[in-house]
N, C-alpha and C positions, 0 to 999 in steps of 0.2 A: 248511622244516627249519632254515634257517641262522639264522632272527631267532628260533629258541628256544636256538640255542647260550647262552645266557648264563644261560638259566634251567635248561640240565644243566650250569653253571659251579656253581650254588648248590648241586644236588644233588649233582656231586663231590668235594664237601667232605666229606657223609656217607660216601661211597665212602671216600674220604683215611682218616679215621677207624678204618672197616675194616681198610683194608689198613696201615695204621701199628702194631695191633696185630700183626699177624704180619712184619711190614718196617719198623720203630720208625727211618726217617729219611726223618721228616716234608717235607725239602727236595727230595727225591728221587720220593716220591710224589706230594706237589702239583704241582711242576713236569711231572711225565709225564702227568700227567691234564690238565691244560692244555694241553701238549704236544697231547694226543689232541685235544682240541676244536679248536685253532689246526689242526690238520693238515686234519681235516676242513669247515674253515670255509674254507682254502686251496684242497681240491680240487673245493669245492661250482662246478660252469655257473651258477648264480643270477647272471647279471651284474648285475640291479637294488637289489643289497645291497651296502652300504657295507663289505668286510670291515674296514677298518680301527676303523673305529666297534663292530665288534661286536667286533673281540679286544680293543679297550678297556673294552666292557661285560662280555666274560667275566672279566679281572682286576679289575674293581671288585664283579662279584656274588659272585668265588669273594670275594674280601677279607673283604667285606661277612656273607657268610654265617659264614665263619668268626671273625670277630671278636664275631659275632650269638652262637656257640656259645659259646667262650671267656670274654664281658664278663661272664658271672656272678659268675665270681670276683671281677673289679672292684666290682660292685655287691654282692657278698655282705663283700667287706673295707672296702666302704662308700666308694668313693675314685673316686668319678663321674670325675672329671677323670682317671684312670688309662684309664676305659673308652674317653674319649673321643681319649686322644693313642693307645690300640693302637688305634681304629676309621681314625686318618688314618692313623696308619705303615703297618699292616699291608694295606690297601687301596692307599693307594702302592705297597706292596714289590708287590703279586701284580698290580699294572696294567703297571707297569716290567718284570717278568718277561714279561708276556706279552706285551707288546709286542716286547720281543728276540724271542721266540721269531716272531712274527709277521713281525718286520723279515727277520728269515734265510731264512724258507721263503719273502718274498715274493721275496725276491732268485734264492733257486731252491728248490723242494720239499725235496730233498736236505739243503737245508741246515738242514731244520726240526731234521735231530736235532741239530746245532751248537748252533742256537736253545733249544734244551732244556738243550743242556749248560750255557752261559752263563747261563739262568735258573736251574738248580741249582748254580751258584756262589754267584749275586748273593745266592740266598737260605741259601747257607750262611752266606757272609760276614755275612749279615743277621743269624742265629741267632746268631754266634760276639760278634758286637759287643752284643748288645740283651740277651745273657746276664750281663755283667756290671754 
């Protein structure tokens, strides 16, 4: 179950999508579906799984997935190199988020909603800067 967390990383992005139409803040959704995955990748007994390895793989497949849905526009305004500085930023931002949220709940469970909370900063402040 746990070495597929990354591959319901890629399919929460569709989810994201969903729920951003009726909850329009996208930093708040992604981060809580991360949130859910890192929580469950935390309570998993699998001692022969690296977690720390997979909540780096789930912030690089949600990245990845979602930069996958997005770089059209890139490629439809013809501007490759656009496609390709939001495929590093934005897979950075969602690997750095989920790592927090990773780092918190390892320190204690509890502390995963912390870990959430600090990743819906990071990636407001993210939004707030990369808007202008």
């Amino acid at each position: 179950m746990i070495a597929i967390l990354p591959l319901f990383a890629s399919l929460g992005v569709f989810l994201a999508l969903v729920l951003e139409k009726v909850y329009p803040h996208p930093f708040i959704v992604e981060e809580l579906i991360k949130g859910g995955l890192v929580y469950v990748l935390l309570t998993s007994k699998d001692e022969h799984t690296n977690k720390g390895l997979n909540a780096i793989l789930i912030g690089v497949m949600f990245g990845i997935t979602e930069s996958s849905l997005y770089g059209y526009m890139s490629i439809l305004a013809q501007e490759p190199l656009l496609l390709l500085k939001r495929i590093v930023i934005t897979v950075s931002l969602h690997t750095v988020t989920t790592i927090s949220i990773f780092y918190f709940g390892k320190l204690h469970i509890k502390l995963t909603a912390l870990g959430v909370i600090s990743a819906i900063l990071m990636h407001y402040v993210y939004n707030l800067v990369s808007s202008y």
